[in-house]
N, C-alpha and C positions, 0 to 999 in steps of 0.2 A: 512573539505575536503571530497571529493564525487569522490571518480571512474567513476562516471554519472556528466560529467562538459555539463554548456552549452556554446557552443563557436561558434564564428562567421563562417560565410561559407569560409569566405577569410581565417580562421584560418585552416581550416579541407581538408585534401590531396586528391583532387578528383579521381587522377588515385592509390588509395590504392585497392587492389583488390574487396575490399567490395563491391564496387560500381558498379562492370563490370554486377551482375545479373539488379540491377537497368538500369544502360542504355541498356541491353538486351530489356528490359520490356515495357520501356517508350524513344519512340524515344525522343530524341530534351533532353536529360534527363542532358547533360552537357550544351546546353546553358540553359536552366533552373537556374543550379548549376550557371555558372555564374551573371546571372541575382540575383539572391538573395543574391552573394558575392559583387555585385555591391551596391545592397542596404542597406549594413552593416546587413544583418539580421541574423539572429542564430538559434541552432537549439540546441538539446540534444547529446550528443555522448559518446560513452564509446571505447575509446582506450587506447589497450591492447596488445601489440604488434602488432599492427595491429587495426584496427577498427571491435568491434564487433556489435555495435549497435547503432542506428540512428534514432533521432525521432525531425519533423519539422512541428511545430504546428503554424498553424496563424487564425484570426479573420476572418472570414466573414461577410457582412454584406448585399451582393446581392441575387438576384432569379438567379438557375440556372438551366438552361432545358436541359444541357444533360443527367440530371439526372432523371429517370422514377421511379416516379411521381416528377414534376418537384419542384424544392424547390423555397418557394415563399420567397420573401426578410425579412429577417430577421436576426440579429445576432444571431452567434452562432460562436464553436470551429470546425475545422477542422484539421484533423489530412493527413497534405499535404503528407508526406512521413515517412514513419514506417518501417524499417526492422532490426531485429536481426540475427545473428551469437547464434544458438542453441549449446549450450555448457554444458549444465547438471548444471546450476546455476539458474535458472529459473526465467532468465534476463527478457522474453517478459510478466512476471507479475508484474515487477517495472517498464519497460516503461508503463504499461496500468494503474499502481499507476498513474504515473504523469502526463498521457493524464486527467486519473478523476478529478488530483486534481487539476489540470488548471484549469478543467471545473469549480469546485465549488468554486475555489478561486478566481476566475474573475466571478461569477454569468454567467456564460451561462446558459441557459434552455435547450440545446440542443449541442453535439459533434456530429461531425460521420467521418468515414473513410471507405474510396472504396479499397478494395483485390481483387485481382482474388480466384477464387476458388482452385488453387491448394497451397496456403497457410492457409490448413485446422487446422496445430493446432492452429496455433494465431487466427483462426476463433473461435474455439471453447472455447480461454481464451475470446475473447471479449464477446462471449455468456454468458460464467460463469460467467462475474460481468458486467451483463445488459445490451448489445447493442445487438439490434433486428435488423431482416433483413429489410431492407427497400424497396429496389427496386436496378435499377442496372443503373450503369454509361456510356456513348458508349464514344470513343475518339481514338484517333490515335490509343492508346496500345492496344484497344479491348475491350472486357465487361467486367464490375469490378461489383462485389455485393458491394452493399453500404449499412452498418450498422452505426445505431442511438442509442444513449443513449441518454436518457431524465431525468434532475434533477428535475421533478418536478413527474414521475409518481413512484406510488406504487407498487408496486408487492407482498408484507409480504413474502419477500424470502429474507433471509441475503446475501446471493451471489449476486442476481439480484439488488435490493436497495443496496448495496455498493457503497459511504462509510457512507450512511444513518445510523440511528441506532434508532431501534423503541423505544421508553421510556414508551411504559403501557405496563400493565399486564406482566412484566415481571420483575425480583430481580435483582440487582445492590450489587457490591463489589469487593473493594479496593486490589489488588494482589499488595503485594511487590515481589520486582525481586532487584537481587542483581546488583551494576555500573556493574561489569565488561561484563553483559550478554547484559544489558539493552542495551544499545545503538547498539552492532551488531543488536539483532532483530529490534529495532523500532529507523532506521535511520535520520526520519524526527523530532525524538523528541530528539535529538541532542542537548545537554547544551554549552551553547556560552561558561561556560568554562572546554569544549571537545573539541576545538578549534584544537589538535595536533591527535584525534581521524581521523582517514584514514576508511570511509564507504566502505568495502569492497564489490567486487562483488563476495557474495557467495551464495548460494542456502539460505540460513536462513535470509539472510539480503533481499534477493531481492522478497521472498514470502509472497505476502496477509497473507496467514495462519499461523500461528505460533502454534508452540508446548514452552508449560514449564513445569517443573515438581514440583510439591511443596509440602511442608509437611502436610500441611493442609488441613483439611477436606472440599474437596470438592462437596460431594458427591448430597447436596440440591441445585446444581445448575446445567442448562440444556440448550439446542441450545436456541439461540437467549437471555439468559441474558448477563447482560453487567459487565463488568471490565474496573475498574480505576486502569491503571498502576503507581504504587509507585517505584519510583525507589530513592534504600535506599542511606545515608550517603555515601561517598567515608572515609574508612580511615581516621581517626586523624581529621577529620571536624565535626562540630556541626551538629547533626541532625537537628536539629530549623530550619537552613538556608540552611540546604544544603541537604536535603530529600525531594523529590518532588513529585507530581504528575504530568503525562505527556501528556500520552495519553487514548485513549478510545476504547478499542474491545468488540467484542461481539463474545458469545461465540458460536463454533459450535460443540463441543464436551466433553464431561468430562469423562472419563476412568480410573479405576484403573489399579495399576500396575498387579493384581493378575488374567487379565481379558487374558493377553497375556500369550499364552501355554509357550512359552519358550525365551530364548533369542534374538533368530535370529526375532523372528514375533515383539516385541519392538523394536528392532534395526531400521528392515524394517519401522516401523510406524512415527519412530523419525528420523530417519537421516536427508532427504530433508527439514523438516520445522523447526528442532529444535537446539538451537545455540551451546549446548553440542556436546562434539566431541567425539569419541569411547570408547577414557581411562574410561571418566567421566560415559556415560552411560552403560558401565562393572557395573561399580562403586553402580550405585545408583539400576542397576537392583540386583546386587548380594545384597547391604546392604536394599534392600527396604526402604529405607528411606525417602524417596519421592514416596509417595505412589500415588499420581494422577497426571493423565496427563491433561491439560487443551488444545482443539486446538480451534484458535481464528481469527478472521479477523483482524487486521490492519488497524483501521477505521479513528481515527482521532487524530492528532500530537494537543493537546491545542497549542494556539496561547500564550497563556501564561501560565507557568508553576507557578505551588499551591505550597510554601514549606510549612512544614509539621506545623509552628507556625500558616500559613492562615488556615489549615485543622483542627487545634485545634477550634480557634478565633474563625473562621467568618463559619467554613461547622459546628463545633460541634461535630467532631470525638473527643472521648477519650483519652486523652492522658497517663492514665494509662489501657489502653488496648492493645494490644501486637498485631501490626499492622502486619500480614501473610496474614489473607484475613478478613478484615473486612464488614461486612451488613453493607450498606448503605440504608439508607430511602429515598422514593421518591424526600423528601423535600431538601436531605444533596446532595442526586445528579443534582439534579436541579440548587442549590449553587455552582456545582463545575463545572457545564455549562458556570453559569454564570462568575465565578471568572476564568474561563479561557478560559474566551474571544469567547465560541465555537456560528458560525454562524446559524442562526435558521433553515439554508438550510440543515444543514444536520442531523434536528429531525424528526421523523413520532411522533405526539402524535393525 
């Protein structure tokens, strides 16, 4: 279950006030609305007492010239209508997750979406994880900037190639995280039996970045290596079968705890990205106990999850070795590519 449902146009209340800045914007903007409830088609939405957020993605496959430089025919993703209700949860970085992950999960080469200019901050999240300016749109509502993201170009920037993740010259290893954390932060790696799990909409579930804190020494790892999330046994279950691996970040920060002057400046740095709530980070700043911070992108949910009998068997992780953060070999991560299922669109090698 997902606080981000996708549901039909016929489902979704078009005179909810959400909607008055939209038809302000884009005349004709309810027969529109109707036209695509006519064609049973759907979109993304998160209501919450009200409608906070709206996202209406469909395939193209024509040239089209009101847009300068005109687009010549080609498939790709278009992001038809995009807006959120900003609310300190930092909801317009999980809709731009799932504009990406459309992208890559349907092979497009190519998304983009037209804003006006005075919707500068979602401008500048589409900037932080790679869509460039393009050119601009003319049309009843007036001029729109239109921005491009392209899965095929490189940049060696881990924000901009997001949710790419480079695999040379760079160290790899295995972060276990405990159930009860795991799945708030990394929502799309969700175990079918998490089934009664509610994806909330909070500032740590719905950001790219994440913060965790762990006991282990992290200190030989640095921006741009990579981490296989372990997320450990639940409770009274066999680790064999029920300890996985999930997904795949890359790192953009590693911090000790001893690095922040005092309370308040750890607080500030963890709160927005990290799934801990106040009691706990009192907690772990007073007992130091978790002495590194890790902060990370949110790159790729495996399509199939690894239990920890496959990571013994078939990757060659040790199983009398005390899994916190284990080194991974280029070789053993390549096997955990491959054993879960990850598409080759989303390696730079």
């Amino acid at each position: 279950m997902d606080v981000i449902e996708r549901k039909k146009f016929s489902e979704i209340n078009l005179e909810d006030d959400f909607f008055n800045s939209l038809k302000d914007d884009y005349p004709g903007f309810d027969i529109w609305f109707n036209k695509k409830s006519k064609k049973d088609e759907s979109a993304f939405i998160l209501d919450d007492n009200g409608i906070q957020g709206f996202l209406y993605l469909k395939e193209e496959n024509d040239d089209d010239t009101s847009i300068i430089p005109n687009l010549r025919k080609q498939r790709r993703l278009k992001v038809g209508t995009f807006k959120i209700n900003a609310h300190g949860t930092k909801l317009g970085e999980r809709f731009i997750k799932i504009i990406i992950d459309e992208m890559f999960k349907k092979s497009y080469k190519e998304a983009y979406v037209t804003i006006f200019k005075k919707h500068d901050s979602l401008i500048s999240l589409l900037l932080k994880y790679g869509f460039e300016h393009y050119g601009i749109k003319n049309s009843k509502a007036g001029i729109e900037d239109v921005y491009f993201k392209y899965s095929q170009k490189v940049y060696e920037d881990i924000f901009l190639d997001y949710p790419k993740i480079n695999i040379k010259n760079n160290k790899k290893f295995m972060l276990s995280i405990f159930p009860k954390y795991h799945t708030r932060m990394f929502p799309n790696s969700q175990l079918k039996t998490e089934k009664d799990h509610v994806v909330e909409d909070t500032a740590f579930t719905n950001s790219i970045q994440k913060i965790y804190l762990s006991g282990a020494n992290l200190s030989a790892y640095e921006k741009g290596d990579i981490i296989v999330i372990y997320r450990t046994a639940d409770k009274g279950k066999k680790a064999e079968y029920s300890s996985v691996a999930t997904s795949i970040c890359v790192i953009n920060q590693i911090k000790h705890i001893s690095e922040f002057k005092d309370y308040n400046e750890f607080y500030k740095y963890c709160a927005k990205h990290s799934v801990f709530d106040e009691s706990e980070l009192k907690c772990f700043w007073k007992t130091k106990k978790y002495k590194y911070l890790v902060k990370m992108l949110y790159s790729i949910a495996l399509n199939k999850r690894i239990i920890r009998r496959k990571l013994i068997e078939e990757v060659g992780i040790d199983r009398e070795q005390r899994w916190v953060a284990v080194q991974l070999s280029d070789k053993k991560f390549q096997k955990i590519l491959e054993l879960g299922e990850v598409d080759e669109s989303f390696i730079i090698d």
